[in-house]
PDB file of N, CA, C and O in Angstrom:
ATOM      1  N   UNK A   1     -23.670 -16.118  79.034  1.00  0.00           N
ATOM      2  CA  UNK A   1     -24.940 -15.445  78.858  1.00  0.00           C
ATOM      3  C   UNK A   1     -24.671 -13.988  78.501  1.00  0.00           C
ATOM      4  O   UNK A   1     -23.642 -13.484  78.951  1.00  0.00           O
ATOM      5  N   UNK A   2     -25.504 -13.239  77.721  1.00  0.00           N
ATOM      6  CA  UNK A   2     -25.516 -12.126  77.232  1.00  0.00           C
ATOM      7  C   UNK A   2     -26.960 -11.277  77.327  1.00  0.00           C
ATOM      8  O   UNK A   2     -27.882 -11.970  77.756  1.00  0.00           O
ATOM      9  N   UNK A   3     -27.162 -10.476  77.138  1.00  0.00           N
ATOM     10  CA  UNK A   3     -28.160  -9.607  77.271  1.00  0.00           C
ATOM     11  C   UNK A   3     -28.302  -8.442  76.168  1.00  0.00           C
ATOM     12  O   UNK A   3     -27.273  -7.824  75.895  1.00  0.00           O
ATOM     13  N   UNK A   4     -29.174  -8.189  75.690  1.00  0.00           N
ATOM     14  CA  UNK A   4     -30.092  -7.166  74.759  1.00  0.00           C
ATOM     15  C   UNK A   4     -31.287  -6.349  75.358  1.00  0.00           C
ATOM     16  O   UNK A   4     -32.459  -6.719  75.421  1.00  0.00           O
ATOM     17  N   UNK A   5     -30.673  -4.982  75.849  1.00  0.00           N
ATOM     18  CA  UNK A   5     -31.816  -4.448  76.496  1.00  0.00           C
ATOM     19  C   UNK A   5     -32.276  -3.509  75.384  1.00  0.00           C
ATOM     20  O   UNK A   5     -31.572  -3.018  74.501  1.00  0.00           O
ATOM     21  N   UNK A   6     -33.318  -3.381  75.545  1.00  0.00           N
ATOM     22  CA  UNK A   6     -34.121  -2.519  74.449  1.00  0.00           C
ATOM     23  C   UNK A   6     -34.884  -1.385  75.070  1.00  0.00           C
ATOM     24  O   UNK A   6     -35.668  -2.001  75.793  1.00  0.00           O
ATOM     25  N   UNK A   7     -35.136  -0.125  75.233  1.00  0.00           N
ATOM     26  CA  UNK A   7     -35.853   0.945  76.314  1.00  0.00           C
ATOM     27  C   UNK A   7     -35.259   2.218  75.965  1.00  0.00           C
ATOM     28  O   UNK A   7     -34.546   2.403  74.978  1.00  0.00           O
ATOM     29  N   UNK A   8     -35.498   2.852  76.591  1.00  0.00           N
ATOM     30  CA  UNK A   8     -35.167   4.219  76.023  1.00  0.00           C
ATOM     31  C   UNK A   8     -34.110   4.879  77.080  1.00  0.00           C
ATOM     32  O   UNK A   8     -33.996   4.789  78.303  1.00  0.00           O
ATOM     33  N   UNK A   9     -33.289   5.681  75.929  1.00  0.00           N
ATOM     34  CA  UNK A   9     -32.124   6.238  75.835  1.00  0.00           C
ATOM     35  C   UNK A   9     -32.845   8.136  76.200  1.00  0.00           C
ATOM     36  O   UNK A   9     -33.590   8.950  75.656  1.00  0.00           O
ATOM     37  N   UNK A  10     -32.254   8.048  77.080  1.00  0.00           N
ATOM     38  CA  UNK A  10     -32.661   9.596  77.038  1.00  0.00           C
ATOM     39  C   UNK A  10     -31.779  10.816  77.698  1.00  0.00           C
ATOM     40  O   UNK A  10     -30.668  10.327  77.906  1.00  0.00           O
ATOM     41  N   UNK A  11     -31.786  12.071  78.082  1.00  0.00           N
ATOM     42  CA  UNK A  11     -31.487  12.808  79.032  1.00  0.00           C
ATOM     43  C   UNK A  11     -32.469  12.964  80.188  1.00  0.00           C
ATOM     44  O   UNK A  11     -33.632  12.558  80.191  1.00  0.00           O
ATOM     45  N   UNK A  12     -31.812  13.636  81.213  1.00  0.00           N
ATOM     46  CA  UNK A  12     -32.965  14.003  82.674  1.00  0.00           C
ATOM     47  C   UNK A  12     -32.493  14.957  83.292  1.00  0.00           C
ATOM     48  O   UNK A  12     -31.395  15.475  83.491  1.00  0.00           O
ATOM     49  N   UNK A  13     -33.920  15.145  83.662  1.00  0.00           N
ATOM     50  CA  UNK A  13     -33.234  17.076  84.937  1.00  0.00           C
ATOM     51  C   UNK A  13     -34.010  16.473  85.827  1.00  0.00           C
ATOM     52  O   UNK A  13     -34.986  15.851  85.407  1.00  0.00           O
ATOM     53  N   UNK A  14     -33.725  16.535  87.318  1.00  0.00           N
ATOM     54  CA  UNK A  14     -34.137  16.208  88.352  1.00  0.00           C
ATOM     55  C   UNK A  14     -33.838  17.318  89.246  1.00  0.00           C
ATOM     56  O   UNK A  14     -32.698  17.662  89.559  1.00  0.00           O
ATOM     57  N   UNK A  15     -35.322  18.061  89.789  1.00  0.00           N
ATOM     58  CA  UNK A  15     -34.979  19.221  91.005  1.00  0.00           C
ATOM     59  C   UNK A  15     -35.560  18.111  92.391  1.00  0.00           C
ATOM     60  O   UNK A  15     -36.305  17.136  92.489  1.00  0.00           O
ATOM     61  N   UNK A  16     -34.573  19.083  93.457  1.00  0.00           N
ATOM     62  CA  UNK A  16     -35.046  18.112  94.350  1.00  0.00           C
ATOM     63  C   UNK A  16     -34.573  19.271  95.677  1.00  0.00           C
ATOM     64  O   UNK A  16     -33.644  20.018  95.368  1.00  0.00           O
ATOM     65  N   UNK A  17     -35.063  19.417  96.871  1.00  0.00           N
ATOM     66  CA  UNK A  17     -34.821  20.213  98.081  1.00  0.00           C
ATOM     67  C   UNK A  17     -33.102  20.582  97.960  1.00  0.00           C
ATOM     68  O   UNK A  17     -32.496  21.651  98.045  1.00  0.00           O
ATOM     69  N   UNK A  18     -32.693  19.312  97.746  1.00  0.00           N
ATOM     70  CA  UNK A  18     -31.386  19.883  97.345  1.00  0.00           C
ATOM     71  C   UNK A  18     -30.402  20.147  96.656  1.00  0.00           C
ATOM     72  O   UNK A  18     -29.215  20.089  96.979  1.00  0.00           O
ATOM     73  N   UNK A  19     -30.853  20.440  95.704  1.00  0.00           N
ATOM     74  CA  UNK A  19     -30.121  21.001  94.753  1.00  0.00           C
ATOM     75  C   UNK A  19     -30.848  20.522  93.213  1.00  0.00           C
ATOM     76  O   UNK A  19     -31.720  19.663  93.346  1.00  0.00           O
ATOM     77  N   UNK A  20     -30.650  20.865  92.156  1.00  0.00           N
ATOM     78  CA  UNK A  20     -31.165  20.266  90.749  1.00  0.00           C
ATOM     79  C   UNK A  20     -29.508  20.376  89.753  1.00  0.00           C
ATOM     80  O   UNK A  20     -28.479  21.050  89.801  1.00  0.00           O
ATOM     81  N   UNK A  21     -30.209  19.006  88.716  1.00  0.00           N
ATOM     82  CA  UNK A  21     -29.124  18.720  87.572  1.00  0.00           C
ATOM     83  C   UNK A  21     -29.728  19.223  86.749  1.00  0.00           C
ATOM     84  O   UNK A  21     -30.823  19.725  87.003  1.00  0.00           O
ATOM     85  N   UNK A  22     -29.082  19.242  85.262  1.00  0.00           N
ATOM     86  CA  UNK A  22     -30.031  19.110  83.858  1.00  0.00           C
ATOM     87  C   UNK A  22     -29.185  18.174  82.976  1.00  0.00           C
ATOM     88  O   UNK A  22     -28.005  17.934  83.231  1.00  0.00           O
ATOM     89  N   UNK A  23     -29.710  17.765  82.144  1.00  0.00           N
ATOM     90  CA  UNK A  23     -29.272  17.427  81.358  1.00  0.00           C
ATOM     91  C   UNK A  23     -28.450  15.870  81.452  1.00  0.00           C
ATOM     92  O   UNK A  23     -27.913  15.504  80.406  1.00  0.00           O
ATOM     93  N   UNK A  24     -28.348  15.040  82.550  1.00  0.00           N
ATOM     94  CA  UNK A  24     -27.957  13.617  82.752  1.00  0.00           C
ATOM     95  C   UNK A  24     -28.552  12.575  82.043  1.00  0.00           C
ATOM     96  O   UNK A  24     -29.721  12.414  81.690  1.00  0.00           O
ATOM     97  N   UNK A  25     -27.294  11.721  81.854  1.00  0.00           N
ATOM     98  CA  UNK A  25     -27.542  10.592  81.128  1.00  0.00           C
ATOM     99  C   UNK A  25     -28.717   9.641  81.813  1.00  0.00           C
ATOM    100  O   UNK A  25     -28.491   9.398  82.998  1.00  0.00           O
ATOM    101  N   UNK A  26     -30.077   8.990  81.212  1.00  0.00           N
ATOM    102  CA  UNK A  26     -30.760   8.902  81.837  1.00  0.00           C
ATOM    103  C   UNK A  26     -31.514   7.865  81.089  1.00  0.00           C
ATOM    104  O   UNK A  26     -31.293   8.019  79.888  1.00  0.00           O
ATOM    105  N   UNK A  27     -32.382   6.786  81.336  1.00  0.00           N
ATOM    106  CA  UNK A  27     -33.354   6.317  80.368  1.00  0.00           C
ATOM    107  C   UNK A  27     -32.976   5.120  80.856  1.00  0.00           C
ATOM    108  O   UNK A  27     -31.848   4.792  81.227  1.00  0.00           O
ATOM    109  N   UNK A  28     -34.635   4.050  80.832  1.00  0.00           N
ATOM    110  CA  UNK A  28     -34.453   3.151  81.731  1.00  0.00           C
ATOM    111  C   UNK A  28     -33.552   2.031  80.967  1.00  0.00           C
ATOM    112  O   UNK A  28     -33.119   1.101  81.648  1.00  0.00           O
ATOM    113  N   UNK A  29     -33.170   2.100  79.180  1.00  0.00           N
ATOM    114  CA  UNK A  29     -32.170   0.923  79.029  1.00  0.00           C
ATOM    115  C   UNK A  29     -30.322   1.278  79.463  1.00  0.00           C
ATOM    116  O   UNK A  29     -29.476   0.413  79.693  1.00  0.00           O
ATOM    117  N   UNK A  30     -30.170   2.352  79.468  1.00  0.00           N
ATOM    118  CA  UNK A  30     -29.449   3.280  80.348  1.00  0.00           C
ATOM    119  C   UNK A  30     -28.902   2.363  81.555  1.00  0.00           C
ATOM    120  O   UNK A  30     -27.972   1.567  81.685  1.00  0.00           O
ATOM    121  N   UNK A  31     -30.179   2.982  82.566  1.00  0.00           N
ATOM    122  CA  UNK A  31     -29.409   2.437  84.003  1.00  0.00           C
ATOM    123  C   UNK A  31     -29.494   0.946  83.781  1.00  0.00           C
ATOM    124  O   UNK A  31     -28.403   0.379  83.720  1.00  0.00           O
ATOM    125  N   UNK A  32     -30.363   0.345  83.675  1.00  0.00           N
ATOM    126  CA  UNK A  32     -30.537  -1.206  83.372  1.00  0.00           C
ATOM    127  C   UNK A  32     -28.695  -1.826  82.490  1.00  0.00           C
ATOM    128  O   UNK A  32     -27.814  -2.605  82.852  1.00  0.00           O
ATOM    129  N   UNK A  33     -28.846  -1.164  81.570  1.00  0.00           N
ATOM    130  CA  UNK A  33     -27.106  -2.043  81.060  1.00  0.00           C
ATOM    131  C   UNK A  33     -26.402  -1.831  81.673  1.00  0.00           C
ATOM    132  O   UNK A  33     -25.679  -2.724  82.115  1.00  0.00           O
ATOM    133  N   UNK A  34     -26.227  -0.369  82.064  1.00  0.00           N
ATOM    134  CA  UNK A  34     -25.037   0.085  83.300  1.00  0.00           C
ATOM    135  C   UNK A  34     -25.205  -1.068  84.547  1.00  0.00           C
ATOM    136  O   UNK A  34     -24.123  -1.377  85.047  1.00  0.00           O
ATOM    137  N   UNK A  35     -26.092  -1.573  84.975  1.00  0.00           N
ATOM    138  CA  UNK A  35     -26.145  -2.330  86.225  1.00  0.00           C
ATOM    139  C   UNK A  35     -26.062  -3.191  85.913  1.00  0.00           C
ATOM    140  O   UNK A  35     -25.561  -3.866  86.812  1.00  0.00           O
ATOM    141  N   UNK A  36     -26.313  -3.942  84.793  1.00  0.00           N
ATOM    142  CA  UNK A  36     -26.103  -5.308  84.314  1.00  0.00           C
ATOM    143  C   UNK A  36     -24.788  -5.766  83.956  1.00  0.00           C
ATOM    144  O   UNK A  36     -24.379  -6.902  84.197  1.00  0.00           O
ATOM    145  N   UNK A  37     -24.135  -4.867  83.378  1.00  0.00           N
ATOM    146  CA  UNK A  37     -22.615  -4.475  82.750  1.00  0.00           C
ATOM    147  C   UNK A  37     -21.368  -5.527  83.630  1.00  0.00           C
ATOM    148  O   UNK A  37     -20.352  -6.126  83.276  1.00  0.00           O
ATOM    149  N   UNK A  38     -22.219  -5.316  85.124  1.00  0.00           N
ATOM    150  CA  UNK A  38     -21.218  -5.926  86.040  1.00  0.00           C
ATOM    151  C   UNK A  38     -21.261  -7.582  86.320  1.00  0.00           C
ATOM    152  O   UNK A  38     -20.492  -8.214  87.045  1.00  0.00           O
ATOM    153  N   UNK A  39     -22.172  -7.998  85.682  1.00  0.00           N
ATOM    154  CA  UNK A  39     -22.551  -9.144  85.601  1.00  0.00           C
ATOM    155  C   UNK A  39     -22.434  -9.957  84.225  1.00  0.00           C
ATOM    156  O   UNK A  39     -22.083 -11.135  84.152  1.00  0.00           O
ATOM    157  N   UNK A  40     -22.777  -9.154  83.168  1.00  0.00           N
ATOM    158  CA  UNK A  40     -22.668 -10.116  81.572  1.00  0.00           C
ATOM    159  C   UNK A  40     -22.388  -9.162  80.697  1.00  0.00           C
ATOM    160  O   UNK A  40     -22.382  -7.973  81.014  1.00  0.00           O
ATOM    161  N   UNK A  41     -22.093  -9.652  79.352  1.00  0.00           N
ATOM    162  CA  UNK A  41     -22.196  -8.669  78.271  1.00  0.00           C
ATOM    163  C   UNK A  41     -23.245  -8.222  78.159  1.00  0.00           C
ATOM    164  O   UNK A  41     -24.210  -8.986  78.183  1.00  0.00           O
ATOM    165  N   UNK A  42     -23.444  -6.703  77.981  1.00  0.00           N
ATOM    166  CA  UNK A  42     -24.743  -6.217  77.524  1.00  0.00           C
ATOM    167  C   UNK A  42     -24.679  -5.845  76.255  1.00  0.00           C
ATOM    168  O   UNK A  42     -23.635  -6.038  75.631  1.00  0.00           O
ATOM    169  N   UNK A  43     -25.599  -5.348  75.753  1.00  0.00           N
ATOM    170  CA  UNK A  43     -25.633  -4.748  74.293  1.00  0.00           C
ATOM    171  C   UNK A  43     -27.363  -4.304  74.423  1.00  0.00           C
ATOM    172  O   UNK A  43     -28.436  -4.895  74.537  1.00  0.00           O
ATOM    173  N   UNK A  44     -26.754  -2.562  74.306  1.00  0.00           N
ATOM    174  CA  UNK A  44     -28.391  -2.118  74.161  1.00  0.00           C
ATOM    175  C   UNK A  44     -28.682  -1.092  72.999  1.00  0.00           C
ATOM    176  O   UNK A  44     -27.844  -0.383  72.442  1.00  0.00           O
ATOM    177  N   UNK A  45     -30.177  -1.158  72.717  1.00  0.00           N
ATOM    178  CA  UNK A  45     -30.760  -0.920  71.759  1.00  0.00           C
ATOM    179  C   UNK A  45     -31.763   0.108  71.669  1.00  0.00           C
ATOM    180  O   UNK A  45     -32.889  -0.146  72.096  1.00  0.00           O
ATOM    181  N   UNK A  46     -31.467   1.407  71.094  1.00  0.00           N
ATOM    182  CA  UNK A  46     -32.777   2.113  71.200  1.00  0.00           C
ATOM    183  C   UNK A  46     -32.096   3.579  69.963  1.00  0.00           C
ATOM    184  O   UNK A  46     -31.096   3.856  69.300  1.00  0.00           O
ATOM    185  N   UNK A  47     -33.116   3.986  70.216  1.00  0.00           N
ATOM    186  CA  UNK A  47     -32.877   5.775  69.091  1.00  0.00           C
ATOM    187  C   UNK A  47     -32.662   6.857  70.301  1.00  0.00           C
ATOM    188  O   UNK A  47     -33.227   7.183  71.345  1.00  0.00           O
ATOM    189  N   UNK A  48     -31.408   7.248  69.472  1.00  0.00           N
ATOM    190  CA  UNK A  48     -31.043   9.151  70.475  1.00  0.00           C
ATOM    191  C   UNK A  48     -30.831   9.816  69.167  1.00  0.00           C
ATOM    192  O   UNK A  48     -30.713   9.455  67.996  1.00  0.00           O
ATOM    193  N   UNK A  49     -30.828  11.337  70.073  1.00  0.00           N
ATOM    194  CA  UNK A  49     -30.988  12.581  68.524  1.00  0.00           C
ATOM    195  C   UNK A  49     -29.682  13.060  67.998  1.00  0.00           C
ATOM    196  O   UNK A  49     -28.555  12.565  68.005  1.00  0.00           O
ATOM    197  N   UNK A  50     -30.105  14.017  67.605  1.00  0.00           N
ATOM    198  CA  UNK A  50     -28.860  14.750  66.923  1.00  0.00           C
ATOM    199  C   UNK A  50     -28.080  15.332  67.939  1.00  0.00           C
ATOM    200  O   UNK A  50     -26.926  15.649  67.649  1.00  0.00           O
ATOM    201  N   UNK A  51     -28.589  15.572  69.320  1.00  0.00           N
ATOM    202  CA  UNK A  51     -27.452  16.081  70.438  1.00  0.00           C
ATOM    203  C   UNK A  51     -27.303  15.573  71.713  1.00  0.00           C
ATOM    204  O   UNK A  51     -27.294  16.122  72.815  1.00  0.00           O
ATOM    205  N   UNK A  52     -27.094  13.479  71.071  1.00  0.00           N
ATOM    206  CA  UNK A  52     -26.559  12.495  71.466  1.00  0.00           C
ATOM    207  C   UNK A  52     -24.848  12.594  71.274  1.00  0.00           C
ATOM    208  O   UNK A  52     -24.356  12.451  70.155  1.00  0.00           O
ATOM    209  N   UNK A  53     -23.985  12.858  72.506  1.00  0.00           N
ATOM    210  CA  UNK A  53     -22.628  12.828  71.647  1.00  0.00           C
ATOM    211  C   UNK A  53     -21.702  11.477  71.851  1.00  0.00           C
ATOM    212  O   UNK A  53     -22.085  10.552  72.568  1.00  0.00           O
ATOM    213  N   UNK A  54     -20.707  11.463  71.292  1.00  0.00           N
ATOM    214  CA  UNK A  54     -19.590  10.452  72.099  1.00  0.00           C
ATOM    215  C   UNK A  54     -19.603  10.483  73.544  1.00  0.00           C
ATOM    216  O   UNK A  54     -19.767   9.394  74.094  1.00  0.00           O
ATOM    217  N   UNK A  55     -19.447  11.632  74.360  1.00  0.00           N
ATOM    218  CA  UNK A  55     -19.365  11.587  75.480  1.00  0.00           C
ATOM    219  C   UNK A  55     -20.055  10.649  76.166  1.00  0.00           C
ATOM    220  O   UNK A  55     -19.582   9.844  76.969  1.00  0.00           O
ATOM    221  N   UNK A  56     -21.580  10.811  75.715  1.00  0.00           N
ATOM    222  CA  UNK A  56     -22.310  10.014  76.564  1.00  0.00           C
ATOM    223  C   UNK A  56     -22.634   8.170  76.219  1.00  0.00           C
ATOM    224  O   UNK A  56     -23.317   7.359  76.846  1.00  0.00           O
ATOM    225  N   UNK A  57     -21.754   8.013  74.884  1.00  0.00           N
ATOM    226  CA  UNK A  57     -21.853   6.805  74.528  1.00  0.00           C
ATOM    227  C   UNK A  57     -20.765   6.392  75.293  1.00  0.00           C
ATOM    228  O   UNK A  57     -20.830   5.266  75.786  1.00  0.00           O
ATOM    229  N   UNK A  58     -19.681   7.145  75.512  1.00  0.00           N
ATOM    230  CA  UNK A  58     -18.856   6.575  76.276  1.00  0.00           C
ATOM    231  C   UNK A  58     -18.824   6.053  77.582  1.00  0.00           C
ATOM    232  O   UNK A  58     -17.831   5.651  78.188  1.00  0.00           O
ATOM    233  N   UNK A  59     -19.964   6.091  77.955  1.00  0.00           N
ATOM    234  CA  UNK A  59     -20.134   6.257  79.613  1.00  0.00           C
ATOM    235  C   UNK A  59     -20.725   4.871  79.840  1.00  0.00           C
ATOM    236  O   UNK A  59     -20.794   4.250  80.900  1.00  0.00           O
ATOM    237  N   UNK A  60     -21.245   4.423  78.309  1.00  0.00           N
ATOM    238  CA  UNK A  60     -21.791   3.031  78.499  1.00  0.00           C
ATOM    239  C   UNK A  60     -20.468   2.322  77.792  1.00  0.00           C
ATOM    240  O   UNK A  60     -20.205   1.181  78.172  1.00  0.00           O
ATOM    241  N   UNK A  61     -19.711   2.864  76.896  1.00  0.00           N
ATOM    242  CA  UNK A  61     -18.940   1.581  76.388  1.00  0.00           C
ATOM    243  C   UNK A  61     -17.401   1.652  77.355  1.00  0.00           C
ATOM    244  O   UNK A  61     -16.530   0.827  77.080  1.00  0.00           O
ATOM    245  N   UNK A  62     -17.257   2.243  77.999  1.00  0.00           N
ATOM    246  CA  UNK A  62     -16.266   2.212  79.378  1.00  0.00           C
ATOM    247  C   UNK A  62     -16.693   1.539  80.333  1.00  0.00           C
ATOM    248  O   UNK A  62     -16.118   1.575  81.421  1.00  0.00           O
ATOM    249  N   UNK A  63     -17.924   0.696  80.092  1.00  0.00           N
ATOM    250  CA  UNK A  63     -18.321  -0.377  81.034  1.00  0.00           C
ATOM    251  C   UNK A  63     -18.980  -1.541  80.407  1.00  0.00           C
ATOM    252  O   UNK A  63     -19.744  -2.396  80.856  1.00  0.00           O
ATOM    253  N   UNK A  64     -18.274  -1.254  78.809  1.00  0.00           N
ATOM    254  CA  UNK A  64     -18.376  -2.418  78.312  1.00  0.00           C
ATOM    255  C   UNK A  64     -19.626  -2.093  77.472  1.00  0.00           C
ATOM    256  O   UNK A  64     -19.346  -2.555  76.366  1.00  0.00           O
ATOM    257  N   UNK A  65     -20.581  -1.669  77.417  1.00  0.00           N
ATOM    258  CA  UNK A  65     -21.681  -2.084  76.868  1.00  0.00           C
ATOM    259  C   UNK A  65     -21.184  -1.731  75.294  1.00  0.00           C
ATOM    260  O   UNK A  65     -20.487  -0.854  74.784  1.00  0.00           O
ATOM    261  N   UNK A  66     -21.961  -2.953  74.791  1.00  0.00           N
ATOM    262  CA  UNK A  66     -22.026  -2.537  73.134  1.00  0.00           C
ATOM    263  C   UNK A  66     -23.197  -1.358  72.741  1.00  0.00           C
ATOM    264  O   UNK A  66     -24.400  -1.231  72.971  1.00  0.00           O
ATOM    265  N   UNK A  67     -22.326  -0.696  72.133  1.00  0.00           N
ATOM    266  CA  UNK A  67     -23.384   0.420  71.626  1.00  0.00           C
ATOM    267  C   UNK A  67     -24.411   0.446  70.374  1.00  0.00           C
ATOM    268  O   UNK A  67     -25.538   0.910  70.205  1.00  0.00           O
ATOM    269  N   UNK A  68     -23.068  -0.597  69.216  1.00  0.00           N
ATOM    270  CA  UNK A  68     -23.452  -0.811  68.308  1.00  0.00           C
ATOM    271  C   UNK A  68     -25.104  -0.262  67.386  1.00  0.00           C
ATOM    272  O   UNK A  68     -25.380   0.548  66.501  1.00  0.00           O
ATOM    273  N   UNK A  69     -25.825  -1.211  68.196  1.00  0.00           N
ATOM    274  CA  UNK A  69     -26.834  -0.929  67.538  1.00  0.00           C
ATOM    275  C   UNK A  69     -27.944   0.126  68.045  1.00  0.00           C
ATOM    276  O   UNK A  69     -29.122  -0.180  67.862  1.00  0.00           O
ATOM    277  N   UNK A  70     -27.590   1.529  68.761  1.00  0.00           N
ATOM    278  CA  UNK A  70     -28.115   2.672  69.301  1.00  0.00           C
ATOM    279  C   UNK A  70     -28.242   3.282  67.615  1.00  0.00           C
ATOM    280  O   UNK A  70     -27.372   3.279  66.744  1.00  0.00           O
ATOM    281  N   UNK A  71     -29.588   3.757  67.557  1.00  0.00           N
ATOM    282  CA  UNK A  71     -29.803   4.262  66.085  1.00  0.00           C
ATOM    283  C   UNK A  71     -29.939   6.232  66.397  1.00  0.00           C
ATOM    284  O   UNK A  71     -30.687   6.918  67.094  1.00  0.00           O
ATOM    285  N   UNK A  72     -28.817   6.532  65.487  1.00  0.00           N
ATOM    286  CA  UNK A  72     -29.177   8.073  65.813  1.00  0.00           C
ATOM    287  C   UNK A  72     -30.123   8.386  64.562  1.00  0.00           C
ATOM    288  O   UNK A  72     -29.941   8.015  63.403  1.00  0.00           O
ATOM    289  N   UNK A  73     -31.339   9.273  65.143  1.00  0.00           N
ATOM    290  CA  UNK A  73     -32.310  10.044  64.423  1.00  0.00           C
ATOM    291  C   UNK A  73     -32.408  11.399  63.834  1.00  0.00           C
ATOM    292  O   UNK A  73     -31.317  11.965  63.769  1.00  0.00           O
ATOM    293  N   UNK A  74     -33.044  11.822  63.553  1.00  0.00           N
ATOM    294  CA  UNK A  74     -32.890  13.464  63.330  1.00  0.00           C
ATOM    295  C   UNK A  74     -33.417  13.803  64.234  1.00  0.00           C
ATOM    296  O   UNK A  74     -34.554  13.330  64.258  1.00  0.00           O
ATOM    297  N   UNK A  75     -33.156  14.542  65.233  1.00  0.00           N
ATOM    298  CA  UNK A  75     -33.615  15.901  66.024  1.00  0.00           C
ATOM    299  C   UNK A  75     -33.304  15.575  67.505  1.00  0.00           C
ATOM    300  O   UNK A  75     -32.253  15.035  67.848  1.00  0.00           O
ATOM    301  N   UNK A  76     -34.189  15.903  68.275  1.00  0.00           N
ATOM    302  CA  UNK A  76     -32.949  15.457  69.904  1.00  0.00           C
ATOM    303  C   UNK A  76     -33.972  14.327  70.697  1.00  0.00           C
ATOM    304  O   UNK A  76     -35.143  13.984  70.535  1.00  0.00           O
ATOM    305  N   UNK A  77     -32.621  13.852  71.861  1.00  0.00           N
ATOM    306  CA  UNK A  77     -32.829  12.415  72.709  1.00  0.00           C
ATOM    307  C   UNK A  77     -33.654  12.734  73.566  1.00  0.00           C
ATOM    308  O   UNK A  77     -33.441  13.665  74.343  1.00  0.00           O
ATOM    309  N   UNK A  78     -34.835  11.959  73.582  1.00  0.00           N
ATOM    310  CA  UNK A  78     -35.773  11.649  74.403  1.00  0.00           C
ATOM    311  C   UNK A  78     -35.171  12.801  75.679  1.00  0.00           C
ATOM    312  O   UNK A  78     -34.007  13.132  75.902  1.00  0.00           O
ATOM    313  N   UNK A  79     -36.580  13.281  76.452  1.00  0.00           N
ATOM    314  CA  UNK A  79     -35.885  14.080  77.598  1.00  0.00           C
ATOM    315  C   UNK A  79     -37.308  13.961  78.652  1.00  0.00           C
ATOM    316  O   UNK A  79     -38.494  14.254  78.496  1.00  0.00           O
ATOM    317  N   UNK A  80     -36.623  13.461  79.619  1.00  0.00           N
ATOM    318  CA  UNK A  80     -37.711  13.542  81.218  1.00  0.00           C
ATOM    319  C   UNK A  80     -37.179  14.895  82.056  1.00  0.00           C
ATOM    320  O   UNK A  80     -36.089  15.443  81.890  1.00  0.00           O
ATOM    321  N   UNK A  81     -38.360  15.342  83.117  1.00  0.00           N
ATOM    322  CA  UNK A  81     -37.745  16.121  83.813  1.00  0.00           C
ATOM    323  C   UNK A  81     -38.449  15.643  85.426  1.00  0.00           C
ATOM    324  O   UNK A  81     -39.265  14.754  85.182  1.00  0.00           O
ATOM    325  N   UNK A  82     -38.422  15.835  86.456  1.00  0.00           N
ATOM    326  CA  UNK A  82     -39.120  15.347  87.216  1.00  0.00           C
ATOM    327  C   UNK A  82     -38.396  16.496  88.654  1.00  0.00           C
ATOM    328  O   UNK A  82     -37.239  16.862  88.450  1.00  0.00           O
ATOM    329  N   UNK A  83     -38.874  16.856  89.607  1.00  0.00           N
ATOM    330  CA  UNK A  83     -39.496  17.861  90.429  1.00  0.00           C
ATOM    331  C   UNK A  83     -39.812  17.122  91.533  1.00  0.00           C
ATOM    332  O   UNK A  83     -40.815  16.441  91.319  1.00  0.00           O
ATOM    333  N   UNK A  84     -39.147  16.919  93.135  1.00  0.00           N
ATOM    334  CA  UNK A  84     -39.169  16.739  93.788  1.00  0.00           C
ATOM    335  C   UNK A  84     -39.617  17.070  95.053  1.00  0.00           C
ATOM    336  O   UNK A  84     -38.710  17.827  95.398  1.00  0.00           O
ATOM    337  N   UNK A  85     -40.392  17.028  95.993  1.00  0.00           N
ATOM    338  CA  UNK A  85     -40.641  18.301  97.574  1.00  0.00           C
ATOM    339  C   UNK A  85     -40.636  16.747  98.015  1.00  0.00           C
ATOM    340  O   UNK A  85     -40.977  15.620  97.657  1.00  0.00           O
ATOM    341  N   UNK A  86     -39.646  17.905  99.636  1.00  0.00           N
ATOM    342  CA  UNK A  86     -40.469  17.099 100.761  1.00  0.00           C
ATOM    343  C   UNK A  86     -41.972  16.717 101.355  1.00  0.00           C
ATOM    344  O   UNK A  86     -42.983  17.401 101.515  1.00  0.00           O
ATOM    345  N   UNK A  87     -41.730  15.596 101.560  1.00  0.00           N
ATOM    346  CA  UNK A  87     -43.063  14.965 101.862  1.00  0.00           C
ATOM    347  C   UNK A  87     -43.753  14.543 102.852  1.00  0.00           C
ATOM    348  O   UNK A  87     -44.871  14.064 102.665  1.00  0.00           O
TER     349      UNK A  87
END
């Protein structure tokens, strides 16, 4: 069995009480292949921008995922930010 996830490829900044990132590899076909990775071939599918690099393709194909068909676009990768408090 194999798998084709399709979803978006993005970056993320997450603040939170303790401490904040910017800029992490992020997007729900992202974590989804990464977690699947350990179970079947994946191969995922979506558009990143112009300041999509190797680095971060590597992070999926060092766990196997096919990258193949990730389409780069003109201008930059999808970006969330999200802001945390205690509750």
């Amino acid at each position: 069995m194999s798998l084709t996830v399709v979803g978006s490829i993005a970056f993320d900044a997450v603040a939170t009480p303790f401490g904040e990132r910017e800029r992490m590899l992020g997007g729900s076909a992202v974590h989804f292949s990464l977690a699947a990775s350990f179970f079947t071939e994946v191969r995922v599918v979506g558009p990143v921008g112009d300041d999509f690099t190797q680095t971060e393709l590597d992070v999926l194909e060092n766990r196997g995922v096919i990258t193949e068909d990730i389409e780069r676009v003109s201008g930059e990768t999808f970006f969330w930010k999200g802001h945390y408090e205690y509750d």
